[in-house]
C-alpha positions in Angstrom: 55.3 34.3 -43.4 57.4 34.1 -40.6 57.1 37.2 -38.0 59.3 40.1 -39.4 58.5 43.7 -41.4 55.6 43.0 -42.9 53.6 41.2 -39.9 54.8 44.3 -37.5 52.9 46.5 -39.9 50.0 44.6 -39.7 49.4 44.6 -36.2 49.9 48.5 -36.0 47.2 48.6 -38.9 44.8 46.6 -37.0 44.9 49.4 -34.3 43.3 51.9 -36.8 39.9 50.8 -37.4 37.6 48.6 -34.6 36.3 46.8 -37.1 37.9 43.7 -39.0 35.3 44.6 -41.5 33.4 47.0 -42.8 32.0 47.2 -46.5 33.1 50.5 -47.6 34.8 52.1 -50.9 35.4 55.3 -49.1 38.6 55.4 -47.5 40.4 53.1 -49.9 39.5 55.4 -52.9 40.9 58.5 -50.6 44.1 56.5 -50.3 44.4 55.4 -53.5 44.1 59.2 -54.6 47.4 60.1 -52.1 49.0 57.5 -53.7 48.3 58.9 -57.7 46.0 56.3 -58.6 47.3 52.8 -59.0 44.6 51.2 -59.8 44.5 53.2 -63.5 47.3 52.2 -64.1 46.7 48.4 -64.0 46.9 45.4 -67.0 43.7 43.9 -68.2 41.4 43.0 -65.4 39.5 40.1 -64.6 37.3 40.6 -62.0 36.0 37.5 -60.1 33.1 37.4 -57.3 31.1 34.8 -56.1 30.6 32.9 -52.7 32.1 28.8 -53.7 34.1 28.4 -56.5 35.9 32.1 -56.8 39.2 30.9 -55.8 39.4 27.9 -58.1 38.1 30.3 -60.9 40.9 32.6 -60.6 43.2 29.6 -60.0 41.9 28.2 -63.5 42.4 31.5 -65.1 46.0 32.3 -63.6 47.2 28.8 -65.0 45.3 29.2 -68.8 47.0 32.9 -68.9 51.0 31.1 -67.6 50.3 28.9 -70.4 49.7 31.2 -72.9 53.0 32.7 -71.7 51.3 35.7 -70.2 52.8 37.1 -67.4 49.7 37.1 -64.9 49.1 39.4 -61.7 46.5 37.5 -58.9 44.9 38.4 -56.0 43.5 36.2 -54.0 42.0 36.2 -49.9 42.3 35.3 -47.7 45.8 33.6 -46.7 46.3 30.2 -45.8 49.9 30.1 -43.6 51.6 33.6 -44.7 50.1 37.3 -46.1 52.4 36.4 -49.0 49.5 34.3 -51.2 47.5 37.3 -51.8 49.3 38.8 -54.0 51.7 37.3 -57.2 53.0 39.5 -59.3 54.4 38.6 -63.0 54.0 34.5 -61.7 56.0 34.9 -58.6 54.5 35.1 -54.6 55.5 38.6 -54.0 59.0 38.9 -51.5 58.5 40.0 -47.8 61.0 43.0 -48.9 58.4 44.0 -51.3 55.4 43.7 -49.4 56.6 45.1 -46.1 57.5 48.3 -48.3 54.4 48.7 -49.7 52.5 48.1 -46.7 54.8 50.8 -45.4 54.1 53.4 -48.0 50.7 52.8 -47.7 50.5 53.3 -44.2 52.7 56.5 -44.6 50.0 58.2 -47.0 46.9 57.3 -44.8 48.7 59.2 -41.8 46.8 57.2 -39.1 43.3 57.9 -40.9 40.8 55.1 -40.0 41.2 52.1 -42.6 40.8 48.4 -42.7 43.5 46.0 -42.9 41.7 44.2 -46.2 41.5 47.8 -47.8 45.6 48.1 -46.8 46.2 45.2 -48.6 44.2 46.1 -51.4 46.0 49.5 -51.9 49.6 47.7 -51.3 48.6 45.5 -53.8 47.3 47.2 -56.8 50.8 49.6 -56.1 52.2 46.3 -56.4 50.6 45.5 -59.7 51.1 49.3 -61.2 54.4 49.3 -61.1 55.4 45.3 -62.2 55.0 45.0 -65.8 52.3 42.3 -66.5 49.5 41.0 -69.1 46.8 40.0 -67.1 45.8 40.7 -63.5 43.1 37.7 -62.1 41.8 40.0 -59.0 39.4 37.8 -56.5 36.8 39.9 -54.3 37.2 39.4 -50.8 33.3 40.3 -49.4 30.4 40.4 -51.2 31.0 42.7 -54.4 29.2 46.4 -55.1 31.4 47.5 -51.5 34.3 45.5 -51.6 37.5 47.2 -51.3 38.7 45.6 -54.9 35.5 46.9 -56.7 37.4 50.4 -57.1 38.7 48.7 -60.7 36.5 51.2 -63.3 36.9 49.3 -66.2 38.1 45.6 -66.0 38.2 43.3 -69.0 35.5 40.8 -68.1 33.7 40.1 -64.8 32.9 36.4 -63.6 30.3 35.3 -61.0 31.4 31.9 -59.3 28.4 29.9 -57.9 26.3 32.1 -55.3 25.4 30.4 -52.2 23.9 32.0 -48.3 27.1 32.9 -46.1 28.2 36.5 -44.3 24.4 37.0 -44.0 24.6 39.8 -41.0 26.8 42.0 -44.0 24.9 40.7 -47.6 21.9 39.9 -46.7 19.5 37.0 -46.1 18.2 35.6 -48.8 19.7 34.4 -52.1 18.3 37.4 -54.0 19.8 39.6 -51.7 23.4 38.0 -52.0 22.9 37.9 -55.4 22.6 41.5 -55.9 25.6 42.6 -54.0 27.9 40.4 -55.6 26.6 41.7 -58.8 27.8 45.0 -57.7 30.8 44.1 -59.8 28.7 44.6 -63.1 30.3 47.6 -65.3 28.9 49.0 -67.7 29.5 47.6 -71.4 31.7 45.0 -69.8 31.1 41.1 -70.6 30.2 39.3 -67.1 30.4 35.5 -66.8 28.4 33.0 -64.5 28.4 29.3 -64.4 25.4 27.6 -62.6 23.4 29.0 -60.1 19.8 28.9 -57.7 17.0 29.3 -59.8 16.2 33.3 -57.6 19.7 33.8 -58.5 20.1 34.3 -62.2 17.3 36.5 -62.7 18.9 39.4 -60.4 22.1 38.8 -62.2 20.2 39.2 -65.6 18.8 42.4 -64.2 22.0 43.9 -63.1 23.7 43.3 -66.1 20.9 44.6 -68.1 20.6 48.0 -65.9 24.3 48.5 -66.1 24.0 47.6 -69.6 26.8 44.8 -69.4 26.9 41.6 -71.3 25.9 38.3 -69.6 27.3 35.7 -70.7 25.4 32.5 -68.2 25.9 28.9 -68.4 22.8 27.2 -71.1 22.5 30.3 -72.6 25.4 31.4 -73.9 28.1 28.8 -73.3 27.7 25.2 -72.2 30.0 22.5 -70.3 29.0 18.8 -71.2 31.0 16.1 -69.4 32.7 13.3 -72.0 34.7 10.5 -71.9 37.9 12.1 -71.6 37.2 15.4 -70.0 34.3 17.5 -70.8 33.4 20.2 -73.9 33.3 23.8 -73.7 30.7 25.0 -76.3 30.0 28.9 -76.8 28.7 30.6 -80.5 31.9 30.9 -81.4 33.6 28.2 -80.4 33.9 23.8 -79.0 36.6 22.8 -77.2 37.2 19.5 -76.2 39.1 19.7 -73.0 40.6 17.2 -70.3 39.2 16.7 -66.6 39.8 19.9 -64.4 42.9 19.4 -61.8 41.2 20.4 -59.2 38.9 17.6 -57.4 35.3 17.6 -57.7 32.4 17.6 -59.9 31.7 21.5 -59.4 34.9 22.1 -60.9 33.9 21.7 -63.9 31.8 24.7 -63.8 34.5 27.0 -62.4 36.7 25.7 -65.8 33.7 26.4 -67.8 33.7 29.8 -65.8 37.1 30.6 -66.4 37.2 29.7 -70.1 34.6 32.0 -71.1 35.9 34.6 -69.2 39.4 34.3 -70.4 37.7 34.1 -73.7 35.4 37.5 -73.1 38.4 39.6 -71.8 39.8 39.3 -75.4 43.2 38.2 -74.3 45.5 36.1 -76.5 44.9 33.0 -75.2 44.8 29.5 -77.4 42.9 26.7 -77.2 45.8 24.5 -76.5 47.0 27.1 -73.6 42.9 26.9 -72.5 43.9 23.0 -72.0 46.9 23.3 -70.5 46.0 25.4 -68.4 42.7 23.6 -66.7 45.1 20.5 -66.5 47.6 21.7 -64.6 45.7 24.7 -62.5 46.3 24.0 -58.6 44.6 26.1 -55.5 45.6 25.2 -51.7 42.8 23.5 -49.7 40.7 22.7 -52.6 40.4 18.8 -52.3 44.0 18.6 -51.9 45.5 15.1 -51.0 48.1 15.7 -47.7 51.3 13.5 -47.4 53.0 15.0 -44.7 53.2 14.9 -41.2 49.5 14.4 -40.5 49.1 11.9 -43.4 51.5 9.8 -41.6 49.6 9.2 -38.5 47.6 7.4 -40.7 47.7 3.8 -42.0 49.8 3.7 -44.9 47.4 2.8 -47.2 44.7 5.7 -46.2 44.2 9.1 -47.4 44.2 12.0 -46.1 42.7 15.1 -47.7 41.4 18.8 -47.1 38.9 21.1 -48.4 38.7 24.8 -47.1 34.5 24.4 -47.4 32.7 26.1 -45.3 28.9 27.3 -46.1 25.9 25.4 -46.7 26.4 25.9 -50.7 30.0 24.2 -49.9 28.3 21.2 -47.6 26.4 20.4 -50.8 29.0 20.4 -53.3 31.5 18.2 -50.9 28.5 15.7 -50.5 28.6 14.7 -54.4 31.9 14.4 -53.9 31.8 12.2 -51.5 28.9 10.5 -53.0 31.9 9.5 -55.7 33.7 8.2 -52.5 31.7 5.0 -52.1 35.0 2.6 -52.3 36.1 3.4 -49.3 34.5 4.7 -45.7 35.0 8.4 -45.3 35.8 9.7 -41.8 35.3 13.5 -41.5 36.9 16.0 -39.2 35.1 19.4 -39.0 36.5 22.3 -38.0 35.0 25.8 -38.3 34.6 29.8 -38.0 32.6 30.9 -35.2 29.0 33.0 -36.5 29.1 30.1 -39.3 25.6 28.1 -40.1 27.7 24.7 -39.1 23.9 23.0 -39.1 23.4 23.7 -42.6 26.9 22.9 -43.7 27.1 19.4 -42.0 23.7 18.6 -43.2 24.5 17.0 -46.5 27.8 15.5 -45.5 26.3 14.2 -42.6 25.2 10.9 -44.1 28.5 9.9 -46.2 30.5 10.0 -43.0 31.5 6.6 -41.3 32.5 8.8 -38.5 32.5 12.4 -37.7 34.8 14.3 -35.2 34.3 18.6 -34.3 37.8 20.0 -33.9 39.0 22.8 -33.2 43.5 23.7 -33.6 45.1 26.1 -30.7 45.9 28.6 -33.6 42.8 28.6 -35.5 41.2 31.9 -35.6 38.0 32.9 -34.4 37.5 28.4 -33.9 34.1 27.7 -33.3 33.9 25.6 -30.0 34.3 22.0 -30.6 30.8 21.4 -28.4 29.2 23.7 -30.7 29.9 21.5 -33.6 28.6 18.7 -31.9 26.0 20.7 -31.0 25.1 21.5 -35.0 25.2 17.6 -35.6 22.8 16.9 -33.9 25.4 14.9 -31.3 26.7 12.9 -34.1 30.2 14.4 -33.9 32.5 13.4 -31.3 35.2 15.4 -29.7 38.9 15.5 -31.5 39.3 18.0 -29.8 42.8 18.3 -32.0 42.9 17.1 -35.8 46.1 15.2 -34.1 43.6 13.7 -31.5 40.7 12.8 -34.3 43.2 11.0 -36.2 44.6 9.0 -33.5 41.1 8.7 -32.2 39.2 7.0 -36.2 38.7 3.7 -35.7 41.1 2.0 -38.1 39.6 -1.7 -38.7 41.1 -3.8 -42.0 39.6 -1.8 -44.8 41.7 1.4 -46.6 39.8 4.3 -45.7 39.9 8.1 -46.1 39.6 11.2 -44.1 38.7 14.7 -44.7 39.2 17.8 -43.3 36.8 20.2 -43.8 34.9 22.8 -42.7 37.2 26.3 -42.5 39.8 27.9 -44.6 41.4 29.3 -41.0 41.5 25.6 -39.5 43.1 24.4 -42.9 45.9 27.3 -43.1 46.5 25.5 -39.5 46.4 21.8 -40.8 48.6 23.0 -43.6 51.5 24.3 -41.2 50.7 21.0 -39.5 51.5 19.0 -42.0 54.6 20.5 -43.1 
């Protein structure tokens, strides 16, 4: 979003609470109240958490719902390039206009009080979502789950876990386990949660959550299955096989996010069809996620290499873009990694490590919080070399006969600056 309204109000928010973050339903429940409860007043609610995979989830669920011809509500975080992405309403990316006066309204009630600028957004959102007639609002935790700012929903349709994985340890804990049970914080009582595959500590919390909250879980082998075939893959619950084409979205572990969605979508009890269901994990699309770049950056390339980026960025992520890659074997891969300072970069480059023909640490002049570039050489083991820029790293691959590809991985703030990059 390009600096106006709505970016003004930001900053002055920022100046009302030290912290960027701090797990807390406190204050965004008081300013709900002042604001007569938007959040009751919401469409059917599915409720997504999870730490890989959420994103694409809700992405796979917004496009199944569009099919159907439902008009679908998302929230998603956090941005790529503008404040804009978090919140559609009724299909559309909400307008500056309408955001800016939201976030002013919001700001109006709370009178200066300490808040956070993720709880703002929240509250500016689900006003948003109250007042735009819709049939289906896909809402995406932010944090963690039980004390997330969007975990003020009482009652949502269905609930869906998204592959659980170790990342924001200082705020969720340190273990799996531990992880586990704050993003099962979500649970509500008597309503149907979803998970697709997870660590073998993690299911059992989940199963005790649900059962102490006395909600439905509905997890991947036992109560729905994903099979890959020929043309696609099969979606199998008690009621129900579909046979359904390849997910749009890159990679093996999408599959599990469709298979995640579709029972969802099919435990919220929505009017959804199977030919909609189809449609809809054919044609769902999510910035970041394995997406091919043709622009700018692509073209400092030879024109017969590729050029992609994946917003990865925890160990669980390092694994899942290694079997990717694994499928990469036709060409050499050259990757350039990028990431958040306080991330475990050692355990994230681990896997990927031994698919890359080379590897360069970068770091852009915009990207927030950018991890130093000698730190991700550091993590590497000294395998990385210096970019320092993408620009730099993909002047700098050595570009010898063969086709070839390159990713950029590694943060989701270095690829909101690769995608203003590459136009």
């Amino acid at each position: 979003m390009a600096p106006g309204r709505a970016e003004a109000i930001i900053d002055r928010l920022h100046g009302l609470y030290p912290r960027l973050i701090d797990l807390s339903l406190d204050r965004l429940q008081r300013v709900l109240g002042q604001l007569g409860h938007p959040e009751r007043a919401l469409p059917p609610v599915i409720h997504v958490a999870g730490t890989n995979g959420k994103g694409s989830t809700c992405a796979f669920l917004r496009a199944m719902g569009e099919a159907a011809g439902l008009r679908v509500h998302v929230y998603t975080s956090p941005h790529l390039v503008s404040f804009n992405e978090r919140i559609r309403l009724a299909g559309e990316l909400v307008t500056d206009a309408a955001l800016s006066d939201a976030l002013e309204e919001v700001e109006r009630v709370n009178g200066g009080a300490p808040i956070t600028v993720f709880e703002v957004l929240v509250a500016a959102a689900f006003l948003l979502f109250a007042r735009v007639p819709a049939d289906l609002l896909v809402l995406e935790v932010g944090l963690g789950g039980r004390f997330d700012a969007t975990n003020v929903i009482d009652r949502p349709a269905a609930c869906a876990i998204a592959s659980i994985s170790l990342d924001h340890r200082e705020m969720l804990g340190d273990t799996l386990a531990k992880i586990a049970f704050e993003k099962a914080g979500i649970i509500k009582a008597g309503v149907p949660v979803v998970t697709g595959a997870q660590e073998a500590e993690v299911l059992p919390v989940l199963m005790a959550c649900a059962v102490e909250a006395g909600a439905p879980l509905l997890a991947r082998g036992h109560n729905w299955t994903v099979t890959r075939t020929a043309s696609g893959f099969r979606y199998a619950d008690p009621a129900v096989t579909l046979d359904l084409p390849p997910p749009s979205l890159l990679g093996p572990h999408q599959y599990d996010n469709a298979g995640i969605a579709v029972a969802a979508m099919r435990a919220s009890g929505l009017p959804v069809p199977a030919a909609a269901i189809a449609r809809g994990i054919a044609t769902a699309s999510w910035p970041a996620r394995m997406q091919r770049l043709n622009g700018r950056l692509a073209r400092l390339l030879p024109a017969d290499w590729e050029l992609w980026l994946d917003g990865g960025h925890n160990p669980g992520a390092g694994v899942v873009l290694a079997e990717h890659l694994a499928g990469w074997a036709d060409r050499p891969v050259h990757l350039l990694v990028g990431m958040k300072q306080a991330k475990d970069s050692a355990e994230f480059l681990r896997p990927l490590i031994p698919h890359a023909a080379t590897l360069w640490a970068v770091a852009e002049p915009g990207q927030h919080l950018a991890l130093p570039v000698e730190a991700i050489i550091a993590a590497s083991g000294g395998v990385a070399r210096p970019g320092p820029t993408v620009a730099d790293a993909l002047a700098a691959v050595p570009k010898d006969a063969r086709p070839a590809r390159v990713l950029i991985c590694g943060s989701l703030y270095l690829a909101g600056e690769v995608l203003k990059a590459d136009g």
